[in-house]
N, C-alpha and C positions, 0 to 999 in steps of 0.2 A: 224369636217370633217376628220380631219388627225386620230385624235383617231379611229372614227368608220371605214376607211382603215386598220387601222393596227389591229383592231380585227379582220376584214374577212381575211385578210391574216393570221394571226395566227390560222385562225378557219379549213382554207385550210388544209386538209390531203391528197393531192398531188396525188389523187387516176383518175384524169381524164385521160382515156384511158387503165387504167390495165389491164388485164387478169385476173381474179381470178375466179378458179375454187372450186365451192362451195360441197363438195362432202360429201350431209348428205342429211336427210330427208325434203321436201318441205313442209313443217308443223313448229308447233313451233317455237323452236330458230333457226332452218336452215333456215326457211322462215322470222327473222328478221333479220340475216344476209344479206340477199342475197336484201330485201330492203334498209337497211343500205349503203349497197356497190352499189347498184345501182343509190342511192340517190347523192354518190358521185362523179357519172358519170364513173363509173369505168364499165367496160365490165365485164355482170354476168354470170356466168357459172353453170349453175344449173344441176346436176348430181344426179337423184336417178331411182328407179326404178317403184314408182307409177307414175303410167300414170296421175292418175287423180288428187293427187294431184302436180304432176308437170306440166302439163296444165296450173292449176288452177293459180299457182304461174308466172308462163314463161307468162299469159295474163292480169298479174298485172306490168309487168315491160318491158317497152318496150324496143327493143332493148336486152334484154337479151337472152341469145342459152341456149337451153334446151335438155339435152341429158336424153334419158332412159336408165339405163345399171343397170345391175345385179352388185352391189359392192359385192358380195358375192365371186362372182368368180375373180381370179386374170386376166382371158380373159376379165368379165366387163370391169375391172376400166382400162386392158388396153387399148380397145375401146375407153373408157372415151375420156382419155388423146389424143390417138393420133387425135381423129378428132378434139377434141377443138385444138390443135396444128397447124395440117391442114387446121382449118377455117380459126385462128387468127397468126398463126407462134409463135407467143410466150404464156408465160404462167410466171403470173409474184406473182401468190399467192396458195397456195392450203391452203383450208380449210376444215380440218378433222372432222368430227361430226356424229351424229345421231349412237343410237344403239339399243338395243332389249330385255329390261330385263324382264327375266323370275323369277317371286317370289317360284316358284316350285326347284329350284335347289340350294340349300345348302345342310350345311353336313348331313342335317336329308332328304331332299328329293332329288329327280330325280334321274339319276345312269348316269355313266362313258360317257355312250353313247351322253347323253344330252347336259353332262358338254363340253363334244366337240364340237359339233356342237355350239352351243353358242359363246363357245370362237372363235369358226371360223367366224361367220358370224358378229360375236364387236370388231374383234379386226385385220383381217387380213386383210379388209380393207384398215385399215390406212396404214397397210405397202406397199401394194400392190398400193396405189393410191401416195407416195410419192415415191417410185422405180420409179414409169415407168412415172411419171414426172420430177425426179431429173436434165436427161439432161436440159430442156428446165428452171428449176431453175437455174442452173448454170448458163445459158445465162445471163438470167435478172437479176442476186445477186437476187434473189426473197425470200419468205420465208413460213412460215409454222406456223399454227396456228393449234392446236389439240384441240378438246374439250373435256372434260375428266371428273370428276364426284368425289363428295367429298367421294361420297364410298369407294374409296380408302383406304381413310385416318381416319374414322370416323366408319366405319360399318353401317351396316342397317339389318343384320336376312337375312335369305333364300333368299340370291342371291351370292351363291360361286363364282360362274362366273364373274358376273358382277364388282363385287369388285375387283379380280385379275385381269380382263381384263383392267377395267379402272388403275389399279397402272401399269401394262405393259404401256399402254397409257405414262404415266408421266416418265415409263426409257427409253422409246424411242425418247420423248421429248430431253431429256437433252444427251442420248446418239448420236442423230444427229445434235444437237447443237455442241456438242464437233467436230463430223467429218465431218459438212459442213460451219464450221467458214471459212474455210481455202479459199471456196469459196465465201465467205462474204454471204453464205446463212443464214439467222435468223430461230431459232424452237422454239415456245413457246406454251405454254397451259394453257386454264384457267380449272377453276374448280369452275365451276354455284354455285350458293347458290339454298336454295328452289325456283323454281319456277313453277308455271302451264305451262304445256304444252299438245299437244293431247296424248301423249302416258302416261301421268301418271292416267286416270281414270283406266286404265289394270289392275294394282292389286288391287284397290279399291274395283271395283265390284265381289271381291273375298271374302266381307262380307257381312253382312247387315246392314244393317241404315248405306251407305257410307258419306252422308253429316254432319250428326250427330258424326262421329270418325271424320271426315274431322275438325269441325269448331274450336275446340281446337287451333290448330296447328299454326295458322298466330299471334297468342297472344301468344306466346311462342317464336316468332322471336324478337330479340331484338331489331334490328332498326324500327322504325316507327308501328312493330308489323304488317308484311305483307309479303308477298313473293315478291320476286325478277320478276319483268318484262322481256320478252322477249327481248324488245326491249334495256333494262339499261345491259343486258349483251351480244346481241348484239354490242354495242358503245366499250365494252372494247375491240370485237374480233376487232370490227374498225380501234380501235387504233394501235393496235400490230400488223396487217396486213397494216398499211402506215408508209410510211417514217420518220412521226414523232417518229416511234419509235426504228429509224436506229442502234441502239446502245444499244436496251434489247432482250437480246439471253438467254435459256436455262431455263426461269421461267416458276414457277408454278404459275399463276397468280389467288386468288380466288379473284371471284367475292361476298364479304364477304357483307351479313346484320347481321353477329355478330355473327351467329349460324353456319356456313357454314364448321366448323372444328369439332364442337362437338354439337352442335345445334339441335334439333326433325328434323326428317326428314318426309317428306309425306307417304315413303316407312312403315316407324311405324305405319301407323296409320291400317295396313294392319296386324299387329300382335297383 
């Protein structure tokens, strides 16, 4: 009896009543998020701009506030913020996610015009949604999860954009790690291994026989020979966004099946 107490208590991530504002797409890994953090009784803050699949998600979890706002623009995510503010008065998580790659813009395609747009709509989000929450971080010591992408670190072929925006991603990480310790704010980010999600059939169906290049690819993952679940790199954002982890500031956290630094990536099979 005393054993199995002290594993629920140890199991506790101290997450009942937070604030955490989820501010990525209601799909995918944004949508096991936000049941992860709801699971833990934590107050869900669902922030994107599809209607329907925000709905969809905000009438899977009750008790959760669903906002619609353009993250595009820095007016969105100000919106965002202040109402979740105004509902709940505090704001005790922001978690940064979801973005938009385009397999058309490397250095052999798209032009100058595209490569902006792009990088505005992946990447000036995060800034603009941890700005204009920063006061109400301060309040709470609260902290900051960024989701961010092994493209960075690894390559994948025709996504200039994407690659630069995700390593921006990871000096912003560590650069607001450095300047909000002082607040006892925490900023970290992970960086997915392969997994399925809705947005990755997009460059697929830019060949032919997409399941046919597809089936390669999970037998080239070294652990278990599988891609990564939504919901196994949901748990890490879990982690790093509760108190259990009061004390890891400033990482790059990959969610690694062995491949996840130099490993096939799905985006290949597209080349």
């Amino acid at each position: 009896m005393r054993v199995g107490l002290r594993l629920r208590l140890f199991m506790d991530l101290e997450l009942t009543d937070k604030v955490v504002m989820l501010a990525g797409r209601a799909t995918g890994i944004g949508a096991a998020i936000a049941h992860a953090v709801a699971a833990e009784g934590a107050v869900t803050v669902i922030v994107d701009s599809d209607v329907e699949a925000g709905n969809l998600l905000h009438s899977q979890l009750p008790g959760s506030e669903l906002i619609i706002a353009e993250r595009a623009s820095a007016e969105g995510c100000y919106a965002a913020v202040d109402r979740t503010a105004k509902r709940f008065e505090r704001i005790d998580v922001l978690v940064n996610s979801s973005s938009w790659l385009d397999h058309k813009i490397g250095r052999e395609h798209g032009n100058p015009d595209q490569y902006i747009e792009s990088v505005e709509r992946n990447l000036l989000h995060y800034y603009n949604m941890a700005h204009f929450a920063l006061p109400y971080l301060k309040k709470s010591r609260g902290n900051i999860v960024n989701v961010a992408s092994k493209s960075d670190s690894g390559g994948q072929g025709r996504s200039s954009e994407y690659a630069s925006v995700r390593g921006a991603i990871l000096a912003l990480t560590r650069e607001w790690a450095a300047e909000l310790a002082k607040y006892g704010i925490r900023v970290n980010a992970i960086i997915p291994a392969e997994a399925m999600t809705p947005s990755c059939p997009q460059p697929r169906n830019t060949f032919s026989e997409p399941e046919e290049r597809l089936q390669p690819i999970p037998g080239k993952i070294p652990l278990e020979k599988r891609t990564t679940t939504q919901e196994e790199i949901a748990a890490i954002v879990l982690f790093l966004l509760s108190p259990r982890a009061a004390h890891i500031t400033a990482q790059h956290i990959f969610v690694s099946d062995g491949g996840a630094q130099s490993g096939p990536s799905l985006a290949d099979a597209a080349q």
